[in-house]
N, C-alpha and C positions, 0 to 999 in steps of 0.2 A: 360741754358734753358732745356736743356735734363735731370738737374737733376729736377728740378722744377716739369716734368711731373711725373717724377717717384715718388718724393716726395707727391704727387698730387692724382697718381693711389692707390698710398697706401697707402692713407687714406681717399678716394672711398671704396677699399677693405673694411680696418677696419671699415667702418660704416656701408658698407653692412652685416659682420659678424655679429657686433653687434647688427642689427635689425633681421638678422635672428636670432640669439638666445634668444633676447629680445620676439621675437615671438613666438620661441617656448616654451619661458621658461613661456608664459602666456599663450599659448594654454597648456600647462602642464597643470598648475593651475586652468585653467577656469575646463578641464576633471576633477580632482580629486575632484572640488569643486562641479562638476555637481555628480559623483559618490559619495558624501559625501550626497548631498543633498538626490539622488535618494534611498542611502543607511537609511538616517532617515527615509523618506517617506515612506518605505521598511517595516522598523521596528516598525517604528509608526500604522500603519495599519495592522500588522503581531499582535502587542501586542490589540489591539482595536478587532480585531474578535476572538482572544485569550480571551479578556473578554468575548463578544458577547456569544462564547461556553460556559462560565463557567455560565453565565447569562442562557442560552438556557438549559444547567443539571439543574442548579439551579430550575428554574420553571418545569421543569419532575421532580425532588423527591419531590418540595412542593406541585404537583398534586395528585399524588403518595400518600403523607401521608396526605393529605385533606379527600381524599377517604377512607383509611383505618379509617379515627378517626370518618368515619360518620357512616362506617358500625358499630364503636364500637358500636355509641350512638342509634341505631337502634335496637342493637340484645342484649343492655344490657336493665335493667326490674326498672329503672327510670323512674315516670310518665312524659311524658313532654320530654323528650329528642327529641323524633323523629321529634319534629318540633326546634329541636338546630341544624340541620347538616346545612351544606353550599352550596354542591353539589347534592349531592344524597339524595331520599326519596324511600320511598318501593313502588311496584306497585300497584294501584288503579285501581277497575275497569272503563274500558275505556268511561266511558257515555251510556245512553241511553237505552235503556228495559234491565231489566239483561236477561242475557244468550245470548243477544243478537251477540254479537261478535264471541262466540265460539270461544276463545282464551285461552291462558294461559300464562299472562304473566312474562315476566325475575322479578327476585326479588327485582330488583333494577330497577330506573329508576332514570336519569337526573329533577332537576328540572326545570318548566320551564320558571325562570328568564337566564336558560343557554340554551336550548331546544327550547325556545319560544313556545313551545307546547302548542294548544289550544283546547280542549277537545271538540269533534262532528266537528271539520274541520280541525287538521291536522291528517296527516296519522300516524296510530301508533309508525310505526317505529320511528317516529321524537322525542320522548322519550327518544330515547337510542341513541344521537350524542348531539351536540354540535350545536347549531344552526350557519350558516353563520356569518362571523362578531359580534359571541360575543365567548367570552376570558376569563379565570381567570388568571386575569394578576396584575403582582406586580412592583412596584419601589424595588431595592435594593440599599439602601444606605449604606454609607461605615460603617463600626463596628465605628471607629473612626473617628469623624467631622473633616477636614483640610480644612481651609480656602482657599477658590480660587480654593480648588479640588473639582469636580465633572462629573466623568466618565459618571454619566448617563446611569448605568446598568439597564437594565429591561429586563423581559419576557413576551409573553402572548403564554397563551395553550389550547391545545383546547384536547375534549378527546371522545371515540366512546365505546359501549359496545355491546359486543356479548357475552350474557351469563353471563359466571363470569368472561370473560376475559373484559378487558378493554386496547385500543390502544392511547396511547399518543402522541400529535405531539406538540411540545415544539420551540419557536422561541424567542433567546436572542438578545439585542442590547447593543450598547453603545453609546454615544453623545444623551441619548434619553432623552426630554425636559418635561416629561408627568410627569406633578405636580404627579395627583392622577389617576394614573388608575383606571378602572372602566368594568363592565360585557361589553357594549357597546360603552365605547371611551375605549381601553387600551392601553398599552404602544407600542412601535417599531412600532406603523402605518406608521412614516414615514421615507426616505430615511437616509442609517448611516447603521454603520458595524454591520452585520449580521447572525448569526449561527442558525441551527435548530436542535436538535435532536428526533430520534423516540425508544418509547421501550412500551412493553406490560407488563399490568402485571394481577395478575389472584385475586380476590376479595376473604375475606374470603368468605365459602360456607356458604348459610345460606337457609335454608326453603324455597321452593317456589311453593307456590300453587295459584298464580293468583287470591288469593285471591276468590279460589271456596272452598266449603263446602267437598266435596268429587272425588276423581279421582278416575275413574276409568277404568283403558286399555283397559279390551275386554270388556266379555257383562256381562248382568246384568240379571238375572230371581230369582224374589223375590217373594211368596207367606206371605204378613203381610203387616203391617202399615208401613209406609214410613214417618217418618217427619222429616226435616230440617227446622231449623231456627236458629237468631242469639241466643248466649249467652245473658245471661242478664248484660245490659251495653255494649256488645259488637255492631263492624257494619255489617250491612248487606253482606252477603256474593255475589259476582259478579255472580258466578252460583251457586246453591245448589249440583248438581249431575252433572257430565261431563264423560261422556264414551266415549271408542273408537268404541265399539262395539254397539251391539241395549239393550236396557232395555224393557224387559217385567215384566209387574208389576200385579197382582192381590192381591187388596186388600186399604185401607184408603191411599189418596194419601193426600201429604201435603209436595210439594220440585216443585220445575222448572226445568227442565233436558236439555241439549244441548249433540249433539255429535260434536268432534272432532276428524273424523276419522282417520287424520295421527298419532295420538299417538297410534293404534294399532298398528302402522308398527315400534312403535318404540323396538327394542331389545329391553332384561332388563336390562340392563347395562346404553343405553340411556335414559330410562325410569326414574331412581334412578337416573341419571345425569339432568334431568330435574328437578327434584322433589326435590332433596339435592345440585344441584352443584357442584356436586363432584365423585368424582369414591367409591366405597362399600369398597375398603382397605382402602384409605384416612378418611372416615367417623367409621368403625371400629375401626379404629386405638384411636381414642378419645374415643370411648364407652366403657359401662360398660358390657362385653358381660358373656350371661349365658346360658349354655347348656338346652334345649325344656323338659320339664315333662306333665305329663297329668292335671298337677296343676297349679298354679298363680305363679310365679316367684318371689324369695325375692328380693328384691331392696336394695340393697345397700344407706347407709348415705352419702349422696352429687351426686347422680347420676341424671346425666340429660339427658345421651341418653342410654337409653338400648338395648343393641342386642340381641335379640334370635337366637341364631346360628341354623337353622336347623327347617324340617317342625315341627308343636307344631299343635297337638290334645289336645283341652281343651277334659276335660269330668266332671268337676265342675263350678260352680260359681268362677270369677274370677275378682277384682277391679285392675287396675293399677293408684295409685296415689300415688304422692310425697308433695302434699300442693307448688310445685315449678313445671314452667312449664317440659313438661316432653315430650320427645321423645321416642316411640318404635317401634323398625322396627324387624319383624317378617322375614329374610332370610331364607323364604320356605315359604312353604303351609301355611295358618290358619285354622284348624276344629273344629268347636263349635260342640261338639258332648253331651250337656246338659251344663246348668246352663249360665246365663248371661256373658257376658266378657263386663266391664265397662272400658274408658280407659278417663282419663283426662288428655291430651295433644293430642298428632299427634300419628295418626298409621298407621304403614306402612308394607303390607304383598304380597305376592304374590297371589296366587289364593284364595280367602276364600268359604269355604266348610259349610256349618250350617243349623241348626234344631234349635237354638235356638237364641234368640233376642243379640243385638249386641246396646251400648249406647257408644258412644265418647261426650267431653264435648273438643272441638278444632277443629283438622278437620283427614281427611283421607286421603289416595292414597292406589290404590291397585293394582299391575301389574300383572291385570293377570285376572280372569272371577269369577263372585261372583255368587254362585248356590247350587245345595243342597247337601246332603251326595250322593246320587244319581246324579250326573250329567247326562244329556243324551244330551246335545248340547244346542244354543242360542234358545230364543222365545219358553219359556216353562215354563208359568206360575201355572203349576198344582205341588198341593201342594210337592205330591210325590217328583219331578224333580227339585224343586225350594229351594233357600236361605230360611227355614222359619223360621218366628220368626219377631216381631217389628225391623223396624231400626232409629234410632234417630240419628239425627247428629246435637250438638248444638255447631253453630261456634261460635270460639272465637280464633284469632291469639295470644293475650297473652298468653295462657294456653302452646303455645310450643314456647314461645319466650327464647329461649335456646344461650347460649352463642356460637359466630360462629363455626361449624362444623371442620373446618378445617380455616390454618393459610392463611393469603395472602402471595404471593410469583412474584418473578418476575417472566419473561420467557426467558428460557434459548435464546441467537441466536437473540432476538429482540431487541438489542439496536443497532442502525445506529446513527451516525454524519456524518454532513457537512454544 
């Protein structure tokens, strides 16, 4: 009997052994298999926001290079281009009586299928962002078709402008179902692995006169005829005359005038950063530049921006033209001290001094006060003290539609991911 218990107890034991090992040998398995599982799950959603980022770059460089190919087709001198861009067009005056705004706007502006901009009710600024919920957004499918694959990569981005900078904010997906993206339905609307990155970058520089006739910084005191109007076939210019300062005029009037006084306050540095986009070494650096005589300047074969280094006293009769449009910016003073100075393109000087008549056939800027050999201060329209001589300004933005000033570039420190 007594062996029978023992026989009995111990194999009691052995079954209790082997369910506890049986147990732990499945709770092993169940753990490894949960940690297997949790380990794919892991992996799978690591590699999916993996795409999501490459999806998220992807859409910042194809914004990126959207923008740069519109400024090409903008600033190159093909009829017709400027209505081929996708994103960007040039600034237009803003609506409504000219001069009316007393602005001067960025050279670029959003169009407004992205903008939703509506000319006489939105506010200007809405030009230069990206309107809420719309996107220039893409499907990216694979280089190579594989059946039964489809990650369902996409981006949509959106983009803001200050100046010649322009800020990116770029958002990639994967699992994303959006047949055709679109300005207003586009891809990643909905929930699914997600990346975004942000980086800035800086537009070629190109000419920006808000599409006025003439700038001018300080003041203005002219004794002679005054006429602005467009080129022939060209459009109507937004302002004819814009100063910072007051215009005193005596004499045939024939132009509309507006002040904008904060451009007095602007340096000259900011000034030329308004007006070219760019800083004077930058813009330099691509000119054809020629030391200031009392005579006309030779121009060089293929030149499209010319620098005069340095102030320049005419004291003859003087044409600047190339039959191509033409840029010249006078770094220093202008003094017409006899004979006409004709310019056809854009001219660009600091203070101008003159006795005698002054014709552009595009437009001008001048940083600085345009008065006589004799300056004695603003609001002094006698002959003596004054600019005198005719001034004609006939616009035409073609005449200095010049290849861009300077290259586009990223910025340095502004690219983020997450």
């Amino acid at each position: 009997m007594a062996d029978y218990r023992m026989h009995r107890q111990a194999g009691l034991a052995t079954l209790a052994v082997t369910l506890i090992l049986v147990f732990i040998a499945t709770t092993a398995a169940l753990y490894a298999n949960k940690n297997a599982f949790v380990f794919q799950k892991s992996s799978a959603n690591h590699y999916q926001h993996l795409k999501a980022f490459e999806a998220a770059e992807a859409g910042a460089n194809e914004l990126a290079a959207r923008l740069q190919a519109d400024v090409a087709l903008l600033t190159d001198n093909v009829p017709g281009n400027d209505g081929n861009t996708v994103l960007l067009q040039k600034a237009a005056s803003s609506g409504g009586a000219r001069c009316a705004n007393g602005a001067i706007d960025s050279a670029y502006i959003f169009k407004s299928s992205y903008s939703n901009y509506v000319a006489g009710v939105s506010p200007a600024s809405d030009r230069y962002r990206f309107a809420a919920g719309r996107y220039f957004s893409n499907a990216l499918p694979l280089l190579t078709a594989s059946a039964g694959v489809n990650p369902g990569l996409a981006y949509r981005a959106q983009a803001f402008l200050d100046g010649g900078t322009v800020s990116i904010v770029s958002e990639g997906c994967a699992d994303d179902a959006t047949a055709t993206p679109s300005i207003t339905a586009p891809a990643c609307a909905n929930d699914g692995p997600k990346a975004q990155v942000r980086t800035q970058i800086k537009l070629p520089a190109m000419i920006n006169t808000g599409n006025n006739a003439l700038i001018n910084k300080g003041y203005m005191d002219i004794f002679g005829a005054v006429h602005v109007a467009p080129d022939a076939g060209a459009p109507t210019p937004n302002c004819d005359v814009v100063t910072g300062g007051t215009l005193t005029h005596t004499g045939s009037a024939g132009y509309q005038q507006t002040s904008v006084p904060e451009i007095a306050g602007l340096s000259s540095d900011n000034f030329f950063k308004m007006i070219f986009g760019a800083d004077k070494a930058a813009v330099k650096a691509n000119a054809s530049v020629v030391t200031p005589t009392t005579g006309c300047p030779a121009i060089a074969a293929g030149t499209s921006v010319l620098w005069i280094e340095g102030n320049w006293t005419l004291t003859s009769g003087c044409t600047l033209s190339t039959g191509n449009p033409l840029v010249v910016i006078v770094n220093g003073n202008l003094t017409q001290n006899g004979g006409e100075l004709q310019v056809t393109g854009f001219l660009y000087a600091q203070n101008v001094n003159r006795n005698t008549q002054i014709t552009v056939n595009g437009a001008a800027a001048f940083d600085g006060n345009m008065d006589g050999l004799i300056p004695n201060g603003p609001a002094d329209g006698n002959a003596t003290h004054a600019a005198y001589g005719s001034t004609a300004i006939y616009y035409n933005p073609d005449k200095f539609k010049v290849a861009p000033l300077t290259q586009g570039s990223g910025v340095a420190g502004s690219w983020v991911d997450f």
